[in-house]
GUNUDO-586878 format. One record per residue (C-alpha): chain; residue in one letter; x, y, z; residue number from 1. Coordinates in steps of 0.1 Angstrom, whole numbers. Layout:
residues N
SITE  c  r      u      v      w    k
SITE  A  a      X      Y      Z  NUM
...
This chain:
residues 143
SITE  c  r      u      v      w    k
SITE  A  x   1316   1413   1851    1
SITE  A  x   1314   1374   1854    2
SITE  A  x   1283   1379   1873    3
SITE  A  x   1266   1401   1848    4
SITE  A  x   1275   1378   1824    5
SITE  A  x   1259   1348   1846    6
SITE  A  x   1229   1362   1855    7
SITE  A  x   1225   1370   1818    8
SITE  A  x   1230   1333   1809    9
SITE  A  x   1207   1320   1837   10
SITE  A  x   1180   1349   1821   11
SITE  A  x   1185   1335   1783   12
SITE  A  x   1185   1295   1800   13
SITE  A  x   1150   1310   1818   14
SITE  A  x   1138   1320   1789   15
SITE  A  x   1147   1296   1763   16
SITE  A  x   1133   1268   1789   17
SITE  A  x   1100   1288   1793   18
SITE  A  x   1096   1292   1754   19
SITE  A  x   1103   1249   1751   20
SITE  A  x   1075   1244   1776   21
SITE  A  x   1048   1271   1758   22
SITE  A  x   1058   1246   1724   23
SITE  A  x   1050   1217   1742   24
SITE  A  x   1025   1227   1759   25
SITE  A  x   1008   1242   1728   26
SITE  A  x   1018   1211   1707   27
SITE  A  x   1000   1188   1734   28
SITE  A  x    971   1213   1731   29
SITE  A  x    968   1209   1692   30
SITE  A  x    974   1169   1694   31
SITE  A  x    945   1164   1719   32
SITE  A  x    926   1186   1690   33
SITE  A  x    935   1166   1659   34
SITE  A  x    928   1136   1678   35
SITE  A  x    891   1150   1688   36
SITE  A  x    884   1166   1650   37
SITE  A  x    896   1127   1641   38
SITE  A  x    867   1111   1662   39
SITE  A  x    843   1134   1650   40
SITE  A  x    857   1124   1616   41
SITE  A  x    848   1089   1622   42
SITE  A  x    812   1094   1633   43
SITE  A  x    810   1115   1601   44
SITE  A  x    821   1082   1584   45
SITE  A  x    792   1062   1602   46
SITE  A  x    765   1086   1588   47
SITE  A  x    774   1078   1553   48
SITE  A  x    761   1038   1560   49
SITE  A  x    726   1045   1560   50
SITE  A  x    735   1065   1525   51
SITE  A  x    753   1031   1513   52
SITE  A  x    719   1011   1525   53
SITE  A  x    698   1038   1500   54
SITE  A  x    722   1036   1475   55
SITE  A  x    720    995   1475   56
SITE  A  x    686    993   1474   57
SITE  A  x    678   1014   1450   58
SITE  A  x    704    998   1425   59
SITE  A  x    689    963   1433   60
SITE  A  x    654    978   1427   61
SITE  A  x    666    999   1394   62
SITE  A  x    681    965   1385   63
SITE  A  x    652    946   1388   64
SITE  A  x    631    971   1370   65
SITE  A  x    653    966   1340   66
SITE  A  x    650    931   1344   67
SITE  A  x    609    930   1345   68
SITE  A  x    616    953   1315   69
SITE  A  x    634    928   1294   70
SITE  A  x    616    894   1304   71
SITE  A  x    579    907   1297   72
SITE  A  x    568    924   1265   73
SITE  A  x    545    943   1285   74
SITE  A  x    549    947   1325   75
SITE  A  x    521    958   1347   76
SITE  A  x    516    990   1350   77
SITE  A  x    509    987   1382   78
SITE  A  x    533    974   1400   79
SITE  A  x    555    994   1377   80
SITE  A  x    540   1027   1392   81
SITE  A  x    548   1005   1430   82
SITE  A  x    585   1002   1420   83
SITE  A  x    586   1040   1409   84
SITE  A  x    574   1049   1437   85
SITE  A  x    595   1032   1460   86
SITE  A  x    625   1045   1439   87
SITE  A  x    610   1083   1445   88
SITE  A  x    610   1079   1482   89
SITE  A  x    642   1062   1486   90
SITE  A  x    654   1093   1466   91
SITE  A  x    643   1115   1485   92
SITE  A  x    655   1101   1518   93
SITE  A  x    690   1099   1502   94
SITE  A  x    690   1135   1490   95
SITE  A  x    680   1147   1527   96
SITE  A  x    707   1125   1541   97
SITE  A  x    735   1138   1513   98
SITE  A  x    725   1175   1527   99
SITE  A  x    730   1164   1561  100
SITE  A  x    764   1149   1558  101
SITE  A  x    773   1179   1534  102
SITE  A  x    767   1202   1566  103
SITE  A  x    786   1178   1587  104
SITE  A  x    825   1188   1582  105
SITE  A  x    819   1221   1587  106
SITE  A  x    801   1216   1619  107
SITE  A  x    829   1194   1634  108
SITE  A  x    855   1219   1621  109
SITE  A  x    842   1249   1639  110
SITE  A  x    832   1229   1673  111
SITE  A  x    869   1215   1669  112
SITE  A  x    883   1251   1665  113
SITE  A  x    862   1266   1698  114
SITE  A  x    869   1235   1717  115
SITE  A  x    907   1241   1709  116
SITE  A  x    906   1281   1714  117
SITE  A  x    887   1279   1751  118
SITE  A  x    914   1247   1761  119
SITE  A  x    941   1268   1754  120
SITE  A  x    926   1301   1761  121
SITE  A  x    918   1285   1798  122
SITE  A  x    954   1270   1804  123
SITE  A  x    970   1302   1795  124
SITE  A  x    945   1319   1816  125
SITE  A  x    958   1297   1847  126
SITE  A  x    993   1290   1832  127
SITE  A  x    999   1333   1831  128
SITE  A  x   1000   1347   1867  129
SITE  A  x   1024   1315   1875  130
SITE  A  x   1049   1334   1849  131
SITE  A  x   1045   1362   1869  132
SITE  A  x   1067   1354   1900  133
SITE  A  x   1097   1343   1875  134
SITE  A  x   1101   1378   1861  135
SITE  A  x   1135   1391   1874  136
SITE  A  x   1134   1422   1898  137
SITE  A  x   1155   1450   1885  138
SITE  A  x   1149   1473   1913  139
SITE  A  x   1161   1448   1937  140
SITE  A  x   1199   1442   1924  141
SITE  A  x   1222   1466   1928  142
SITE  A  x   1239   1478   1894  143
């Protein structure tokens, strides 16, 4: 009877320490992912500055736009149409660089999420057939 009852305890012990080290295991797994979606995060961050740059310099052209407006009764229309122009462009360039750091997030979600499946798929994959030999044998002990 006592040995039923300690084989049953050294099972539940087995077990309870095998669950602990798939948590950990899996925690580690999902803390080496937050850290890489956090990276990615940052180069995100670093593709906004040439967005900033755009911004800038069309404010300081747009201000000094205003400020040929309001010193001259009449600007030239000429350099006017330059400034314009210059403003277009800049526009343009800012709106293709907004849609490419709208797409961004999403990328760097997904590649975080396939990254994080095929590391843990592969160390289960390896991890697995070691679980194997600790399974208890049944037909071996005598009842």
């Amino acid at each position: 009877m006592t040995k039923t009852i300690f084989d049953l305890f050294n099972a539940l012990l087995n077990a309870t320490l095998l669950l602990l080290a798939l948590c950990l295991f899996l925690g580690w797994q999902f803390f080496t992912s937050a850290r890489d979606v956090t990276e990615r995060l940052g180069e995100i961050g670093t593709r906004f500055a040439p967005i900033h740059n755009q911004l800038k310099s069309m404010t300081e052209e747009i201000s000094a736009l205003n400020q040929a407006l309001t010193d001259t009764a009449a600007p030239d229309s000429a350099e006017m149409r330059f400034r314009l122009a210059r403003l277009e462009e800049q526009l343009t360039g800012l709106k293709e660089e907004a849609h490419t750091v709208s797409l961004l997030p999403a990328q760097v979600v997904s590649t975080a999420v396939e990254a994080a499946v095929a590391e843990i798929s592969a160390e289960i994959a390896t991890r697995l057939p070691h679980l194997q030999s600790c399974a208890p044998d049944f037909a071996a002990r005598p009842n």
